[in-house]
Each structure stands twice: as structure tokens, then as C-alpha cells.
C-alpha positions, 0 to 999 in steps of 0.5 A: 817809310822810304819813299821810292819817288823821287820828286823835283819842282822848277821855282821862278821867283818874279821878283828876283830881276827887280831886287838883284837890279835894286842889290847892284844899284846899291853897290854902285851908288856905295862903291863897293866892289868896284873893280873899273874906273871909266874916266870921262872928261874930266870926270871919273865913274867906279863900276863893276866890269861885269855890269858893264859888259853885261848891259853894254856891246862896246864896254863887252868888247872892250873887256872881253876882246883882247883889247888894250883896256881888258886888263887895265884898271882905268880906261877913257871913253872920248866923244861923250859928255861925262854929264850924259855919262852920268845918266846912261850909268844909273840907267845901267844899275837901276833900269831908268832914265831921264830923258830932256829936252836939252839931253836927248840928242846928245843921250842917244849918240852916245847909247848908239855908240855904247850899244844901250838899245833901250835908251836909244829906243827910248830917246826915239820916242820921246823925239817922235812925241816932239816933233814940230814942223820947225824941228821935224827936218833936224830930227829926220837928218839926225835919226838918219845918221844914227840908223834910227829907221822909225824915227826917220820913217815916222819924222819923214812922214811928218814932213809930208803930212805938214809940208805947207808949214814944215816949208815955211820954217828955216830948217827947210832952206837947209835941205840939201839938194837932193833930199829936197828933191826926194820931197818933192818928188813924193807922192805923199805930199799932204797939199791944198795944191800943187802951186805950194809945192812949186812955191816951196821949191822956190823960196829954198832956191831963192834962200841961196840963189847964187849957188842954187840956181844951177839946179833949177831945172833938176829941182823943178823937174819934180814939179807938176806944173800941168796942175798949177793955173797959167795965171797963178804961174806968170804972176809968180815970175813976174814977180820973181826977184832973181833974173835967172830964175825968172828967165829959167821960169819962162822957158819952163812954163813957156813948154808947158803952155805949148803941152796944155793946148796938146789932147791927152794923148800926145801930152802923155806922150810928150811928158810923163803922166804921172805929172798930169795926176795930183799926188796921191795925198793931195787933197782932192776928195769932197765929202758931201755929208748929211743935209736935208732934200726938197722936191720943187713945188714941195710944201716945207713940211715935205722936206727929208733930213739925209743920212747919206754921204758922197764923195767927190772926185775933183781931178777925175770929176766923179761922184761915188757913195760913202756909207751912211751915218748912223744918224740923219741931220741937217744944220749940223758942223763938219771938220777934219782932223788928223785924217778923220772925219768929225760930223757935230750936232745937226737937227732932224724933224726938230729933234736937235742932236748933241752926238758926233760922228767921226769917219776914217776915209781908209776904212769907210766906217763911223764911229759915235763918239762922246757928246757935246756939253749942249745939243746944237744945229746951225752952229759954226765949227772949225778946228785949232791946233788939235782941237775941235772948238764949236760955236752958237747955234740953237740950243734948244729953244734959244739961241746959243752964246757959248764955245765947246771944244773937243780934245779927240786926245783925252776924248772929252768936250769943255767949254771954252768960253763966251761968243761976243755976239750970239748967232747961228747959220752963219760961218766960221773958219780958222786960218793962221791963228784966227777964227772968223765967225761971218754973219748968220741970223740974229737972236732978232731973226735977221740977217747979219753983216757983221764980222768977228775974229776970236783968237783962241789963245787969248780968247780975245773977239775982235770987231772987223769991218762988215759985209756988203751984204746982209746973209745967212746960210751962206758957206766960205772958204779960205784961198790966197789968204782971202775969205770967200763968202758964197750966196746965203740968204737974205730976208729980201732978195731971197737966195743969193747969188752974189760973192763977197771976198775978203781981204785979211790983209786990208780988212776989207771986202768986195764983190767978185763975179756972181753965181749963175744959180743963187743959192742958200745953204749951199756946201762951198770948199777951196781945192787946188786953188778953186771955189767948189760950191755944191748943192743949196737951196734956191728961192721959188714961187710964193707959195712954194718952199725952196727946192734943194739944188744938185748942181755944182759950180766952180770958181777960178779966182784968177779968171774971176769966172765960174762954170758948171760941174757935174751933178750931184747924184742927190739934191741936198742942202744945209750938208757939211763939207769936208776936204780930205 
């Protein structure tokens, strides 16, 4: 029967691409139908005219645009390795394309010239996944040349992340004058303080100072000298090597000494007030997270494990709530990393937790994360490289010996490895390399003075020279490349009040200037050059349990003084502490 429909279907074969690729690479890799020689260095490449110009901007131009080379059986490519050549051709026939090390740079030159955005997309990524703070600055200049706007974009944000270490490394002291500028100007500067950005400054005017020395007042205008301390300041010129820079220091710090007697207003008035703000990365917020609280004259049992958070302003002086963690813990370990929060282990009610939290400080939200290998409270933790590593602790009944790490990239936990001397509610820091684990309680159930560094690479401990003092409970923090060790508590004098320094260079400690409160399990961190201690535990009354404090005190390292801060809103004690 005739049919008076007619009838029609649109077939998509979805492995026609893939197998007409797989048909032209075999004609290429054959040489067959090879209708262009592309002569490169002493090298010489048979293809396909139509394969070229359809992959290819520049070789489209060439043959298609009335140039000289459209109708020519050979043509010269200058300007690109015939090796590099090699590569983007297979690239070319098959789709793939090897990137290295030792190709990369010359590889996305020569795509950028020829048009092949999927290899410079490519070399791209695989440079944002290699940057390192002795390569970061290279890699920025070069992305910049190439019009590569993300990996610039992703390698200048790099540098601002890590610019303590980024401005230690050589390539920083090749800056020009006014990208350095364009640094230091930034609001996005990630520092402890302002004093390392004045140092960072220095040491590139310093690596050249005959030539770079005019630009002292251009370069250090970026500089936000009323955040840096008068001491720190005069100690630096004094020791200034170049008597011009010297001279040009004190007459800087000379106007700012005048400003810093001036009120507010006339100050503002006089300079401009984004100087007198720390930069909007600086670290500056002081998280306060979890602990426990006791009221005076309360029995121990009355004491309450705590799931609330609170943040610290240091510049404005102001407190302010953070959503509560999921779980109430005292006892537990804190760190920061990558600009996340990470809150490990901790007890509550005897209850000892091997859970973690994890905060991100731009959405204010937790987030519960996989579990360490053993349940642990008054353990020490810190973080290396990219990596949480936590020490000790109780585990359970006994005392803990071994060490955990954490990778947030494969999101596992693993052990690490064995502590020399077991320990908990003692204090452990990393800082250039080196982990310091100082004092705590024995598996005897005394106080400990004695030190230990445990580097993670060699997983080597280190014996270093003991404390004057016998403590637990005590916090630290890290300035000027000394260890601070603040209060604790020891079976016989109670709470402490006293503060042991120590120097890493020397190996050896000393006393500063004591607290005016003593305090035990007190939150100590370092910001823009002071000693913040927040909250503890003081002694009481003999039939009475220690009372958790609210007070904050504030150390100036170059004054050796301490003064008092505003209260926290909550009494607390055994927090974690966090800086971000």
C-alpha cells in the first residue's frame, strides 16, 4: 500500500566527534594527505591545511586571509620551539596534551600566539595548582603579559593570602616599584600585623637601596605606621643599615609620633583615615569557642560544658555572638586553616568526643566533619603545611601517646606517629617547620616543665631546655619568634599568674612582667604584635571550686606591661582559641 505520509528522523551519532578525532590523528601520525609543511626550528611537521585553520586563529589567518603563505607548500613558524610545536600538534589531532613542569611556560606562549584557548586554559590550571610563594610573583607577571586575567586574578590573590612568606622569598625584591606599591596598598593583605608589612617594604628597598631609596616616601606612604608600636619603630631604625633610610625613617616616624598625641578627630584630619583602620584581611577577630563555666562559690559539680561562640574585635574593642556549635565541649583543640575554623575533640559531662567542627567565618555556619581515629580531651593540636596534626591527650581512660593527622583535601584522618613523652593539657604550637609541645600533666598526674619540638618531616622529637616553672593548663602564643607561656596551674601555688618567654634562638627562658589576675586554662593568642589572654579559671577558697574568669588582659611585649580589656560577655574556661 502506498503510504500518503511521508516521514523523516534527525539521527546524532554520539561517537562520531571522538572516532572522525581518532580517523584524523591516524592520518596525521601516517602522513597521509598531508597537504602543509610547517617548518619549525630546524624541525619539520606534515599536516593537514584544514586541520590547522579549523583548530587554529593564527594558522586560519594564514591560509585564509590573502597572506603570503596561503598558497605555499611550506611555511615558518618563528618564535616557538619545534619540541613545544610537537606537543600542540598532537594536541591538535587527538585532543590531549601533556603539560610539565619544565613545558608549561613555554607551552602556553606559544597556544597564546597560535589561538589554541584550550591549551592556555589548561596550562592556566595547572599553574594556579603550582603556586608557591617562591613562584607566586612569576607567575602573576607572566599570566599578566599573556592576558591570562584568572590566573593573574587567582595568582595575585595568592600573594595576598601568604604575603609574610611570599615577602621573604627572592622573587619579591624584583617587584617593580609601582606593583609593589599596588601590594602594599591592599586591603586584602592576610598579616599578623602591620609591622610586617613596614618590614616587607624595607627589606625590597633595602635589597637595592642605592637606586631604590628615592622612593622611600612614595613606597612607604602605603604604610599604616599609626598601627605599628612607637617601640617596634625606633628599634627597627636603629638598626637600619643605610643612613638615608635611617634618616628618611625618623622623619616619617618623627609625624607620626606628633599625630599619635593628636584626639581622633584632628588625627583624621590630619591624615587620612583609612591609616588609622587595620586592613580588611589583617587578623583581627578573636574567636572564643566552647569551654566550660562555674559560678564563685560554686561546687565543682556545678560546673557547665559551653556550646556558645564569641568574637572579639581587637581594633574596635567589641564582642559579638557567633552561632553555637552543634556540640558543648570543653578541654577540646582548635586551629585555623585555609580560612576555616576546625573545633577537635573535647569532653562534656565525661563524655570525651572524637567528632570535629569545622566554622566558615563568611557564612557563620558549622559544618561536622569525619571523626578522629581515637576520642580525645586536653589534647594539643596545630596545624603543618595543610594539614591538622593532634597530640595526646585522654583517650578514654588512659593517657594518649600517639599523633593524628587530618587532611581536609582527602577529608580522612591517620595516624602520624608515636609522642616521646605522654601528656595532656599542655600546649603545642608549630612555628618555622617545628612543632613545640610545653608542659601539661603527666601520666604520674603532675605538672610538667618539660619541653619537646617534634619536627613532622623527619618525625624526629627533640629534647629543649625546661621551663622555670612547673604548669599545666597554661595557654601560648608565638611573637617576635619567642614563645610566650601564660599562667596554668600548678599543684602548689594554684593558679598562676606568671609568664615564661621563650627564646628559640637561645634555647632558653625567662620571666616577663606577671598578670594581674593568675589564671589556669585561660585562651592566650598573639595579634598585631600583643598578647591577648581571655577568660581561665582562677584559685579559691579551700572548700571551694575555681571560679571561670570573663576578664581579658593585654600584653605589649615592648613595654613589658599588661593592662585590662573588656569583658567577655561569658565567664569561660579550657575555650579554644582562634585568630582569623
Amino acid at each position: 500500500m502506498e503510504s500518503t505520509h511521508s516521514s523523516a528522523i534527525r539521527h546524532t551519532s554520539p561517537d562520531h566527534s571522538k572516532l572522525l578525532l581518532s580517523n584524523l590523528h591516524n592520518l596525521y601520525v601516517a602522513q597521509d594527505f598531508c597537504d602543509i609543511q610547517v617548518c619549525v626550528g630546524d624541525q619539520v611537521f606534515h599536516s593537514h591545511r584544514n586541520v590547522l585553520s579549523a583548530a587554529s586563529s593564527y594558522f586560519h589567518a594564514m591560509f585564509s586571509g590573502g597572506l603570503a603563505e596561503m598558497n605555499k607548500e611550506k611555511v615558518f613558524i618563528q618564535g616557538v620551539d619545534g619540541n613545544i610545536f610537537k606537543i600542540i600538534l598532537e594536541y591538535i589531532y587527538s585532543g590531549v596534551v601533556l603539560i610539565e613542569d619544565i613545558t608549561v611556560q613555554d607551552l602556553l606562549a606559544a597556544a597564546d600566539m597560535l589561538g589554541l584557548e584550550g591549551i592556555v586554559g589548561a596550562c592556566c590550571s595547572f599553574l594556579r595548582q603550582q603556586l608557591h610563594p617562591s613562584n607566586c610573583i612569576g607567575i602573576s607577571l607572566y599570566a599578566e603579559k599573556h592576558a591570562c586575567d584568572q590566573l593573574k586574578s587567582a595568582a595575585q590573590h595568592f600573594i595576598e593570602n601568604n604575603f609574610s612568606k611570599v615577602s621573604q622569598e627572592e622573587e619579591f625584591c624584583s617587584l617593580s616599584k609601582d606593583l609593589l606599591v599596588s601590594f602594599l596598598h591592599s586591603e586584602s593583605l592576610v598579616v599578623e600585623n602591620e609591622y610586617q608589612v613596614f618590614t616587607a617594604a624595607m627589606q625590597w628597598m633595602l635589597s637595592d637601596a642605592s637606586q631604590r631609596r628615592k622612593h622611600v616616601f612614595e613606597v612607604l606612604a602605603a604604610i599604616r605606621f599609626p598601627l605599628i608600636s612607637q617601640r617596634q619603630l625606633e628599634t627597627y631604625i636603629e638598626s637600619c643599615s643605610d643612613l638615608s633610610l635611617k634618616v628618611a625613617l625618623r622623619k616619617l616616624t618623627q609625624d607620626f609620633r606628633f599625630d599619635r598625641r593628636l584626639p581622633y578627630e584632628l588625627k583624621t584630619g590630619r591624615l587620612k583615615p583609612y591609616l588609622f583602620q587595620p586592613r580588611k584581611s589583617a587578623r583581627k577577630n578573636v574567636y572564643v569557642i566552647g569551654g566550660y563555666t562555674r559560678d564563685q562559690g560554686g561546687r565543682w559539680s556545678d560546673s557547665q560544658s559551653l556550646c556558645t561562640v564569641e568574637c572579639f574585635n581587637t581594633f574596635h574593642e567589641q564582642w559579638r555572638c557567633i552561632p553555637p556549635l552543634r556540640h558543648s565541649r570543653s578541654g577540646h583543640g582548635v586551629v585555623q586553616l585555609h580560612g576555616l575554623i576546625y573545633v577537635i575533640g573535647g569532653e562534656s559531662d565525661s563524655l570525651i568526643f572524637d567528632n570535629m567542627e569545622c566554622l566558615d567565618p563568611t557564612t557563620n555556619k558549622w559544618t561536622m566533619l569525619p571523626s578522629m581515629m581515637l576520642p580525645r580531651c586536653g589534647l594539643g593540636a596545630c596545624v603543618f603545611e595543610d594539614s591538622i596534626l593532634v597530640f595526646g591527650g585522654w583517650v578514654g581512660s588512659e593517657i594518649g601517646d600517639t599523633i593524628e593527622k587530618y587532611d581536609p583535601g582527602l577529608n580522612v584522618w591517620s595516624e602520624l606517629g608515636q609522642m616521646e613523652t605522654v601528656r595532656y593539657a599542655m600546649n603545642v604550637l608549630e612555628h618555622q617547620g617545628l612543632i613545640y609541645v610545653v608542659g601539661g600533666m603527666s601520666d604520674m598526674g603532675t605538672e610538667m616543665q618539660a619541653v619537646e619540638s617534634f619536627n613532622p618531616v623527619t618525625r624526629d622529637w627533640i629534647p629543649l631546655a625546661s621551663m622555670q616553672i612547673k604548669r599545666a593548663y597554661a595557654g601560648i602564643a608565638c611573637l617576635e619568634d619567642c614563645l610566650y607561656v601564660v599562667g596554668g596551674w600548678n599543684e602548689h601555688f594554684g593558679a598562676l599568674c606568671t609568664v615564661e618567654r621563650y627564646d628559640i634562638e637561645k634555647n632558653s627562658w625567662s620571666l616577663v612582667t606577671p598578670m594581674s589576675t593568675a589564671r589556669a586554662g585561660a585562651s592566650v593568642c598573639a595579634v598585631n604584635g600583643f598578647l591577648y589572654v581571655i577568660g581561665g579559671r582562677t584559685s579559691s577558697g579551700e572548700f571551694t571550686a575555681p571560679s571561670t574568669l570573663n576578664s581579658v588582659e593585654c600584653y605589649d611585649p615592648h613595654m613589658d606591661t599588661w593592662v585590662m580589656m573588656g569583658a567577655m560577655p561569658s565567664s569561660r574556661c579550657e575555650a579554644g582559641i582562634a585568630v582569623m
